[in-house]
PyMOL Python script that loads the backbone (N, CA, C, O; Angstrom):
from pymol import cmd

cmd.read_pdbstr("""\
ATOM      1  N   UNK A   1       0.822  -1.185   0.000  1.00  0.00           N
ATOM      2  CA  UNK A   1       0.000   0.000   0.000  1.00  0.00           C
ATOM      3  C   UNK A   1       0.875   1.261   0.000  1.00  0.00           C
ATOM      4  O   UNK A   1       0.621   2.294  -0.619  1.00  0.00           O
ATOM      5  N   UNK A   2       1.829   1.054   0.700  1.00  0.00           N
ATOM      6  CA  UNK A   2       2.537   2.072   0.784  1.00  0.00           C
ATOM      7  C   UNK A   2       3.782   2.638  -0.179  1.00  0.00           C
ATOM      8  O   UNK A   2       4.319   3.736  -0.030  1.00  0.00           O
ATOM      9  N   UNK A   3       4.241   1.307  -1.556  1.00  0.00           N
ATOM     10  CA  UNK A   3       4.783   1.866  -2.330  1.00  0.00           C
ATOM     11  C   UNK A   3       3.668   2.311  -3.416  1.00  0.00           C
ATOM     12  O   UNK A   3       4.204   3.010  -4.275  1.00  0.00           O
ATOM     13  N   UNK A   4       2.132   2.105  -3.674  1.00  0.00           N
ATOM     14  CA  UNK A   4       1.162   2.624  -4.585  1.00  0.00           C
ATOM     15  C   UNK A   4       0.786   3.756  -4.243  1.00  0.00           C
ATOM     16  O   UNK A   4       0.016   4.236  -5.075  1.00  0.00           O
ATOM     17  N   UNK A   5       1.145   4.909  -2.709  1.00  0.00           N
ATOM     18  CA  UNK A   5       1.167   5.693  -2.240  1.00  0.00           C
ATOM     19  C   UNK A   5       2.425   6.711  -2.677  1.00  0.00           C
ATOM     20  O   UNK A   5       2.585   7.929  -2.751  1.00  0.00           O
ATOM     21  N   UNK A   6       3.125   5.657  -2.894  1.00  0.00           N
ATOM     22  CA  UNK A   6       4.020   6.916  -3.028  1.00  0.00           C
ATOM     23  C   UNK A   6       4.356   7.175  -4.543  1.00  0.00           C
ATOM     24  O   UNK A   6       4.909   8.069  -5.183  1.00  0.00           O
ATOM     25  N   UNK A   7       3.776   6.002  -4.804  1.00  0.00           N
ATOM     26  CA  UNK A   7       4.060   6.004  -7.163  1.00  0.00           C
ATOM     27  C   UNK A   7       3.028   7.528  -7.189  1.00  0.00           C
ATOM     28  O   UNK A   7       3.464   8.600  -7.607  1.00  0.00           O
ATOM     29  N   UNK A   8       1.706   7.345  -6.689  1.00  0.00           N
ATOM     30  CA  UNK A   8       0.626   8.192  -6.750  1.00  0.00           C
ATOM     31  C   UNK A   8       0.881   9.839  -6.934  1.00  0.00           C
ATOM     32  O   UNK A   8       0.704  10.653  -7.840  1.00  0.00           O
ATOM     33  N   UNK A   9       1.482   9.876  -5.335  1.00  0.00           N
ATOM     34  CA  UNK A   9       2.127  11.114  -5.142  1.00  0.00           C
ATOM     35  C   UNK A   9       3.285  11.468  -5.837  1.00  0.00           C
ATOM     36  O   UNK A   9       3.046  12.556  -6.362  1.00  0.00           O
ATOM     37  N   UNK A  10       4.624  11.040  -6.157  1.00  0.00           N
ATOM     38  CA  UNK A  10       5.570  11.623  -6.896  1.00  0.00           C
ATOM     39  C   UNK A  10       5.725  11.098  -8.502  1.00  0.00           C
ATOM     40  O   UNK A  10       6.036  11.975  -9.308  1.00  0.00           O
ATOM     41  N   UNK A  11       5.582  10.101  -8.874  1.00  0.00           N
ATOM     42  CA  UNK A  11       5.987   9.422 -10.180  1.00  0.00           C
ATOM     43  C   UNK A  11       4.369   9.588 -10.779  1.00  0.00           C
ATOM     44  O   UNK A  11       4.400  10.546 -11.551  1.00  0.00           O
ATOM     45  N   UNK A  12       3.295   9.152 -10.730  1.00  0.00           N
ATOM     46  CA  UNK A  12       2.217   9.728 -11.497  1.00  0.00           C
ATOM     47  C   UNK A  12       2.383  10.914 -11.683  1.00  0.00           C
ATOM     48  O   UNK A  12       3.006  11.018 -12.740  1.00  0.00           O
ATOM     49  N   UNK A  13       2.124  12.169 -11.138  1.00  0.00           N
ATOM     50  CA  UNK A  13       2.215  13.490 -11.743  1.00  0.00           C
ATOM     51  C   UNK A  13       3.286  13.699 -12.840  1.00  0.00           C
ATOM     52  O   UNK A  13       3.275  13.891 -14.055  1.00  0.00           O
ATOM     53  N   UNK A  14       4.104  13.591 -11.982  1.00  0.00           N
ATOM     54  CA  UNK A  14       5.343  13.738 -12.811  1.00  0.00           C
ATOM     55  C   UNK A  14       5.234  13.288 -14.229  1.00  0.00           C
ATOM     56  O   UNK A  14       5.168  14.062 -15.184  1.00  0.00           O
ATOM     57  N   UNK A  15       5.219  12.012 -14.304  1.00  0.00           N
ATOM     58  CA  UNK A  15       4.933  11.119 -16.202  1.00  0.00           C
ATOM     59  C   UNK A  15       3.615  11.931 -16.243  1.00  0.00           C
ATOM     60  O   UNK A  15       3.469  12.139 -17.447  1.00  0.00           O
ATOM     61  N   UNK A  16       2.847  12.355 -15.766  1.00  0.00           N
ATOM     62  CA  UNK A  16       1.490  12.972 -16.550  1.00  0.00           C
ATOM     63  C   UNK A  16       1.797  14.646 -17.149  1.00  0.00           C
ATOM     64  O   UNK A  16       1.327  15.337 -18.052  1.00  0.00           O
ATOM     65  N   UNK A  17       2.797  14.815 -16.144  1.00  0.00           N
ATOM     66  CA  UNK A  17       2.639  16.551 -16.962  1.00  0.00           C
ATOM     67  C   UNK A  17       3.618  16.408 -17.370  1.00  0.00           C
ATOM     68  O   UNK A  17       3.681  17.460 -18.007  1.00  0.00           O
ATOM     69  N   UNK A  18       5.257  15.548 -17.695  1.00  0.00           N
ATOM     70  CA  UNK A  18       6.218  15.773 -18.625  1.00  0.00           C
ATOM     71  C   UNK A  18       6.158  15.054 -19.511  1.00  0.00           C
ATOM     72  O   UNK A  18       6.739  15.331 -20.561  1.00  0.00           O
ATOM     73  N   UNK A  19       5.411  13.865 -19.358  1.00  0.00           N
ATOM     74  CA  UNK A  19       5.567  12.578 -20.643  1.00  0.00           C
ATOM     75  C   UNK A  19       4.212  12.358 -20.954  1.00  0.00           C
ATOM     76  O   UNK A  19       3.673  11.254 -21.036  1.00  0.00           O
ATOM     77  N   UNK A  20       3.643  13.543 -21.138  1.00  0.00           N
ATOM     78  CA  UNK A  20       1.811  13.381 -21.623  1.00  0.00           C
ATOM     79  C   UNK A  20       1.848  12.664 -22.815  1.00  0.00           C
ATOM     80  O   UNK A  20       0.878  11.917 -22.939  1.00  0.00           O
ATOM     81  N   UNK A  21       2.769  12.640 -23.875  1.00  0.00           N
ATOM     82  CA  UNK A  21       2.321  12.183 -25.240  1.00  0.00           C
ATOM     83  C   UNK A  21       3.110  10.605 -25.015  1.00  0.00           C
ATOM     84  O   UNK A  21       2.934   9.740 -25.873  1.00  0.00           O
ATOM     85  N   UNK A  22       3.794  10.387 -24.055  1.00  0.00           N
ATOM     86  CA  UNK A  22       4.853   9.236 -24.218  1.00  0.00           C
ATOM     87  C   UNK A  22       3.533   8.236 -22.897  1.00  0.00           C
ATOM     88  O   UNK A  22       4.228   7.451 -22.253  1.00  0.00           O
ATOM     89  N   UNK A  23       2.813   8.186 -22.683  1.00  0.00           N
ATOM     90  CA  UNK A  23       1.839   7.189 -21.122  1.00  0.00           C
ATOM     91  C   UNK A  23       1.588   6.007 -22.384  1.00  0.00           C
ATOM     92  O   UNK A  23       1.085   6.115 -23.502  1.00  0.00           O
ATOM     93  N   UNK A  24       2.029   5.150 -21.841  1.00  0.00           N
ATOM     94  CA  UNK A  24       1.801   3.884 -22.575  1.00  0.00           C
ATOM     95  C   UNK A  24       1.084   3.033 -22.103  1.00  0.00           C
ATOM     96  O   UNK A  24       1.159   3.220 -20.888  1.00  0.00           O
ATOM     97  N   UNK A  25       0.272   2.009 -22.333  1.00  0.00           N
ATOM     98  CA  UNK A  25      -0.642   1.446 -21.931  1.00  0.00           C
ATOM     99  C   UNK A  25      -0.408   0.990 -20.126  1.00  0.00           C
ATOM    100  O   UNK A  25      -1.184   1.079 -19.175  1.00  0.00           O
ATOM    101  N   UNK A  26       0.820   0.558 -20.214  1.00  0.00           N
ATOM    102  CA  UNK A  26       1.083   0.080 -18.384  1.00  0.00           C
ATOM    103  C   UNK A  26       1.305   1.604 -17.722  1.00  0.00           C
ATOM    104  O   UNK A  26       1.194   1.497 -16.501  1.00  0.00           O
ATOM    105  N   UNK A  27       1.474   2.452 -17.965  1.00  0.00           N
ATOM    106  CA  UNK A  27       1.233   3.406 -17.082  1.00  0.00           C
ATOM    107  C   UNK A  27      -0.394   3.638 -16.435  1.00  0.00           C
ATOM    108  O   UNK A  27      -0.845   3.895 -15.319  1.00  0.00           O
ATOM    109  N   UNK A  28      -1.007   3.378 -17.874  1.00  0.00           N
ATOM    110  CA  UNK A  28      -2.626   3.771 -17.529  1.00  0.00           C
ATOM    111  C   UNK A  28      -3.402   2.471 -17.154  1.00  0.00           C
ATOM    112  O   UNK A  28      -4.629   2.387 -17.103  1.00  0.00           O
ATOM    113  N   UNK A  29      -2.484   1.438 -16.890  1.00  0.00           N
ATOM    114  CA  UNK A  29      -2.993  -0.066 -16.388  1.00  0.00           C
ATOM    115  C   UNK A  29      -2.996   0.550 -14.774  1.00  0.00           C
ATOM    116  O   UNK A  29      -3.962   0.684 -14.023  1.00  0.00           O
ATOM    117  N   UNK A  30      -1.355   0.915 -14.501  1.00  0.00           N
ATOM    118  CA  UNK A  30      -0.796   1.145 -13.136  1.00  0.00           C
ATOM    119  C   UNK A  30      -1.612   2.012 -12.651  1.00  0.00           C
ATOM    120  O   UNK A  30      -2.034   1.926 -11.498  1.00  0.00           O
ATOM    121  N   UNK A  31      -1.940   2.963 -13.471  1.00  0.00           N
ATOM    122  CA  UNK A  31      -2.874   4.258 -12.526  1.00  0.00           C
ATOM    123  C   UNK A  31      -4.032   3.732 -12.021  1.00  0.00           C
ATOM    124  O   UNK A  31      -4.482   3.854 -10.882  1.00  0.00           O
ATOM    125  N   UNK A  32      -4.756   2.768 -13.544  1.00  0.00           N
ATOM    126  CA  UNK A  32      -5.894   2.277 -12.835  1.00  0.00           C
ATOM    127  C   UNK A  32      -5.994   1.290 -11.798  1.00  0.00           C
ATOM    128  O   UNK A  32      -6.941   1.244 -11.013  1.00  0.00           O
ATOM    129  N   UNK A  33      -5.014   0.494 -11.792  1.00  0.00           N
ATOM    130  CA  UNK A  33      -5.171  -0.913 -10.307  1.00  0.00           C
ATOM    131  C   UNK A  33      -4.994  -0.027  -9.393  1.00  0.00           C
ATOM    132  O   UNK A  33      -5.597  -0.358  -8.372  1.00  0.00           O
ATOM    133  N   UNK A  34      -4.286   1.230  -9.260  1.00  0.00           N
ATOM    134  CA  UNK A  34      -3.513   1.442  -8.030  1.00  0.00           C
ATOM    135  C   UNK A  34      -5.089   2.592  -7.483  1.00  0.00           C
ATOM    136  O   UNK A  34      -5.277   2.699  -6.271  1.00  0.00           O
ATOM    137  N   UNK A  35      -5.846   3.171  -8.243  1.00  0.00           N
ATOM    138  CA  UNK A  35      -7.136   4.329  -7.900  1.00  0.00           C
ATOM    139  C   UNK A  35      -7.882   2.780  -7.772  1.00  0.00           C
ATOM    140  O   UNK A  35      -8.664   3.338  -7.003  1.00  0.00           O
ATOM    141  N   UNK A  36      -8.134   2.045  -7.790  1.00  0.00           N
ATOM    142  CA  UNK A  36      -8.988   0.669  -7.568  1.00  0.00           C
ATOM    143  C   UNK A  36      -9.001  -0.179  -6.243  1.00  0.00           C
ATOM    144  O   UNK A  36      -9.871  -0.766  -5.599  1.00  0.00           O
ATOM    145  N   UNK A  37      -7.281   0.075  -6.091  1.00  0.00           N
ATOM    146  CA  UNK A  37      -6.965  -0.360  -4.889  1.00  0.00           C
ATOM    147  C   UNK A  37      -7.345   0.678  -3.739  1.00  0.00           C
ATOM    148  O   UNK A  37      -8.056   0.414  -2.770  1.00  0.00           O
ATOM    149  N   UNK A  38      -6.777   1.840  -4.003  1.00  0.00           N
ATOM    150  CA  UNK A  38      -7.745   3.279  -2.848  1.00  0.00           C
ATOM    151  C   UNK A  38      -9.147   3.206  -2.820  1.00  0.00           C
ATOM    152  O   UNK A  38      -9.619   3.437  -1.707  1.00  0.00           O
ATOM    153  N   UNK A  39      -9.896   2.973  -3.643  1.00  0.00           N
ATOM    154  CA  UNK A  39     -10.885   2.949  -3.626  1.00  0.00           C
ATOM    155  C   UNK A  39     -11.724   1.882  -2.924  1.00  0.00           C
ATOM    156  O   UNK A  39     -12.880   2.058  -2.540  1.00  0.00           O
ATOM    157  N   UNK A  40     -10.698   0.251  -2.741  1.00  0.00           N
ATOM    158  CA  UNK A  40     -11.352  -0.705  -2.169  1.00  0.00           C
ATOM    159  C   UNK A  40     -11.061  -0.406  -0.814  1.00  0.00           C
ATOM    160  O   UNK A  40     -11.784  -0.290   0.176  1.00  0.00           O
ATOM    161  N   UNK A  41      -9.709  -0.296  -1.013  1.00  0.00           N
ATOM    162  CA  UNK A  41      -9.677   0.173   0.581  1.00  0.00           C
ATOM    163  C   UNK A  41     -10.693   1.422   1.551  1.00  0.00           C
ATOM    164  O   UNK A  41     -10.991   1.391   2.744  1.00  0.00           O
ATOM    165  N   UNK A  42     -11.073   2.560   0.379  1.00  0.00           N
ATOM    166  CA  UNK A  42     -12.064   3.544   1.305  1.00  0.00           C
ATOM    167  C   UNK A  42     -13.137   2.917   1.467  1.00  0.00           C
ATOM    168  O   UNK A  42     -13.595   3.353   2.524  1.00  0.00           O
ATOM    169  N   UNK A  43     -13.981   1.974   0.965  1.00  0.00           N
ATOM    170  CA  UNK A  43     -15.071   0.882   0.826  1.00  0.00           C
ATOM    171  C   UNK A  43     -15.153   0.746   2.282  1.00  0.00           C
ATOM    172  O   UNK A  43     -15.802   1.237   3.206  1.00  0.00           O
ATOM    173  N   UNK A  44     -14.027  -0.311   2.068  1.00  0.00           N
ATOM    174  CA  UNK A  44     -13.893  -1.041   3.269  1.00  0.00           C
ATOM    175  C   UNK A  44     -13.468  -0.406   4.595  1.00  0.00           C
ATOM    176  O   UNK A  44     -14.191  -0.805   5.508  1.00  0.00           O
ATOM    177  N   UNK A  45     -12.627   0.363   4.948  1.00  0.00           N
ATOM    178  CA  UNK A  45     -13.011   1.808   5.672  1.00  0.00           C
ATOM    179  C   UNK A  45     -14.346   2.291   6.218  1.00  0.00           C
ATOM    180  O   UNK A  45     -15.039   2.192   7.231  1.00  0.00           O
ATOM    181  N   UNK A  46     -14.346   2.834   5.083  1.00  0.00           N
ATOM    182  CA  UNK A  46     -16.638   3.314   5.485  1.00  0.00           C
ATOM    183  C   UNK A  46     -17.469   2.110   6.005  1.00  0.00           C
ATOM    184  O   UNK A  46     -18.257   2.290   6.933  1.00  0.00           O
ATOM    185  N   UNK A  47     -17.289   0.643   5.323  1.00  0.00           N
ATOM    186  CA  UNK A  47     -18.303  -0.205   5.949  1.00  0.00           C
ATOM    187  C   UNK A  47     -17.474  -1.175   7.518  1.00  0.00           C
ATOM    188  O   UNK A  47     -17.776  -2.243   8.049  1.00  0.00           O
ATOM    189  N   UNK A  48     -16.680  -0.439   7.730  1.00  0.00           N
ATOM    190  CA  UNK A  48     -16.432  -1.113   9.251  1.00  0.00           C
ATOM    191  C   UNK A  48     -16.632   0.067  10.318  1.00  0.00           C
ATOM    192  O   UNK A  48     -16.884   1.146   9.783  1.00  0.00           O
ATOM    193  N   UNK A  49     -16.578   0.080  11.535  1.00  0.00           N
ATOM    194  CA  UNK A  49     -16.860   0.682  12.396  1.00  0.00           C
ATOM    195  C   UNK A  49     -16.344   0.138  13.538  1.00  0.00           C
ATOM    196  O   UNK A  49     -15.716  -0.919  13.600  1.00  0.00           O
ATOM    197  N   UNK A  50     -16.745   1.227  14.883  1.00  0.00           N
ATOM    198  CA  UNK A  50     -16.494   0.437  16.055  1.00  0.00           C
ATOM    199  C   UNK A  50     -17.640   1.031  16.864  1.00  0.00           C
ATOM    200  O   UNK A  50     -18.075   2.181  16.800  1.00  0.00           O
ATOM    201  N   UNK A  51     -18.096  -0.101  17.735  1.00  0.00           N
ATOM    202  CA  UNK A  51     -19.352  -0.306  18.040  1.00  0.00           C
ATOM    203  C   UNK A  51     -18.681  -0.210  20.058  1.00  0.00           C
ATOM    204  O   UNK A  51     -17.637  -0.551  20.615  1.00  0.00           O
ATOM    205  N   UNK A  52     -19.930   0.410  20.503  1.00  0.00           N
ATOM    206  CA  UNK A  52     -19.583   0.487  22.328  1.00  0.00           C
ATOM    207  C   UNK A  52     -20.835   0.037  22.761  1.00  0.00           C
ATOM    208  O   UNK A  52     -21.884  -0.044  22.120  1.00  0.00           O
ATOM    209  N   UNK A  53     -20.569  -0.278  24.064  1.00  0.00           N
ATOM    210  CA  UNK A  53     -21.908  -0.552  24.514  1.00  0.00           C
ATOM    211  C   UNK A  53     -22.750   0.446  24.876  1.00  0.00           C
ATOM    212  O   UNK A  53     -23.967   0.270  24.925  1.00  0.00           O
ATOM    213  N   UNK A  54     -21.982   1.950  25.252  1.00  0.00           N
ATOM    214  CA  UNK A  54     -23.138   3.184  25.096  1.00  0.00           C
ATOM    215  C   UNK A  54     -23.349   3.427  23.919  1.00  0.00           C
ATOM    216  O   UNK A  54     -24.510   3.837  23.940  1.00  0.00           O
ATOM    217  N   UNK A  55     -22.991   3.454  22.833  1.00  0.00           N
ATOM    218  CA  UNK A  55     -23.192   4.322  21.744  1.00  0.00           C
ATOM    219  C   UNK A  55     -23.270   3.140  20.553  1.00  0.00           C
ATOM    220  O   UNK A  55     -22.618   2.106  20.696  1.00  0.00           O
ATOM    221  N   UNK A  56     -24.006   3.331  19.515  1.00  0.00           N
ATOM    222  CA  UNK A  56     -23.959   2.548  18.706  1.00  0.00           C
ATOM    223  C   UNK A  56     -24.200   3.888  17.604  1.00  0.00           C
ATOM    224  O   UNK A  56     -25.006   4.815  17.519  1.00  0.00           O
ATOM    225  N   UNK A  57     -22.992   3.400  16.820  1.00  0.00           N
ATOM    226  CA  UNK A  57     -23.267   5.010  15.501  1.00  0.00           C
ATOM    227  C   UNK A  57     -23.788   4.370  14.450  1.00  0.00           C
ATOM    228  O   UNK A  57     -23.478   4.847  13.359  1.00  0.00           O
ATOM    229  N   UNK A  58     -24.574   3.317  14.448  1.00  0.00           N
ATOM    230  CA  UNK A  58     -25.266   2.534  13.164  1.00  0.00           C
ATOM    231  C   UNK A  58     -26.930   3.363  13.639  1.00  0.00           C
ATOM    232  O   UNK A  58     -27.760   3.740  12.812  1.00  0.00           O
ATOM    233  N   UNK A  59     -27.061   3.476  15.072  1.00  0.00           N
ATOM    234  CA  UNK A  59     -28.368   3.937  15.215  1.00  0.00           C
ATOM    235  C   UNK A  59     -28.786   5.023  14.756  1.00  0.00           C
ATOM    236  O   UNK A  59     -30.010   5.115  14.652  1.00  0.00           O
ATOM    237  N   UNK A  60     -27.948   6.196  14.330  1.00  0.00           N
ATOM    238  CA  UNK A  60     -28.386   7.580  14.002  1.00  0.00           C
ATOM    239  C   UNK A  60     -28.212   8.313  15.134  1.00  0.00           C
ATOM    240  O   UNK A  60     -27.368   8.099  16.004  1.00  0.00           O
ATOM    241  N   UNK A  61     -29.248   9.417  15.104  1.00  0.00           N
ATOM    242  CA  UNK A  61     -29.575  10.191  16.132  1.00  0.00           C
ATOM    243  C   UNK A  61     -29.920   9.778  17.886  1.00  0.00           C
ATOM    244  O   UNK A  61     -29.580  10.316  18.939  1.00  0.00           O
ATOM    245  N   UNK A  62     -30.845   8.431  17.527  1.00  0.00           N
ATOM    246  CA  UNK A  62     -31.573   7.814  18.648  1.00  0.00           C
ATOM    247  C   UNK A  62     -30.963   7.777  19.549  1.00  0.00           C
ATOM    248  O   UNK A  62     -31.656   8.193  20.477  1.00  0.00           O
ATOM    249  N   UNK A  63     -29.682   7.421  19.988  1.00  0.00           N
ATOM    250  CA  UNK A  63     -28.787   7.491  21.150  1.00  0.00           C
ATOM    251  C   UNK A  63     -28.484   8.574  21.577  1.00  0.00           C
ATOM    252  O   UNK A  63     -28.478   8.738  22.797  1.00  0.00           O
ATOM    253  N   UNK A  64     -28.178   9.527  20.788  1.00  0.00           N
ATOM    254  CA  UNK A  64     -27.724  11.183  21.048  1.00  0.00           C
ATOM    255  C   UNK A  64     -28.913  11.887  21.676  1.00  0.00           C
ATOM    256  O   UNK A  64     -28.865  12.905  22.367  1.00  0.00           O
ATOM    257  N   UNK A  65     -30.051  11.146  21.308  1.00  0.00           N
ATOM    258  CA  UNK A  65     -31.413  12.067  22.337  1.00  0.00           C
ATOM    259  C   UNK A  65     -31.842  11.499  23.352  1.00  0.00           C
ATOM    260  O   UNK A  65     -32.668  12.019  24.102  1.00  0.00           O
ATOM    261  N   UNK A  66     -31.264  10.171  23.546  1.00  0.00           N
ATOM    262  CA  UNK A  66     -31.874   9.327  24.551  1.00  0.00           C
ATOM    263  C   UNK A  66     -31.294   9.984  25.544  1.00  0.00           C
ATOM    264  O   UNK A  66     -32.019  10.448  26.425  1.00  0.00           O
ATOM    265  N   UNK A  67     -30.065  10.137  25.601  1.00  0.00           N
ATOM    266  CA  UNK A  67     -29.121  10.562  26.502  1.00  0.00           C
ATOM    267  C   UNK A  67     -29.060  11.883  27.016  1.00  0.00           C
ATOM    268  O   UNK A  67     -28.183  12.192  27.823  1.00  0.00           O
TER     269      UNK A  67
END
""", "prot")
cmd.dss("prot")
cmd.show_as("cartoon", "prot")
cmd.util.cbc("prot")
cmd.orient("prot")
């Protein structure tokens, strides 16, 4: 994760604004697995949580007024 982090940040830009006419198909393979892979990972991020026995943040509001 952490070397598709760092292709992202320094080596994508870079080949996109100096070698715009030269991106060859594995560059635009690499861009796409690697925005696929961020993306599964924010997925999976958003659908986990952590759950207490006062508070449950799946309930909404309902706990915040009970209280």
């Amino acid at each position: 994760m952490l070397v598709l982090l760092i292709a992202n940040v320094v080596v994508l830009p870079v080949a996109i604004s100096f070698f715009n006419d030269d991106l060859s198909t594995h560059w635009i393979v690499f861009n796409s697995v690697s925005d696929t892979v961020f993306l599964v990972d924010l997925i999976i991020n958003f659908r986990t949580g952590i759950t207490s026995n006062k508070l449950n943040p799946f309930d909404g509001f309902s706990s915040a007024r009970d209280e």
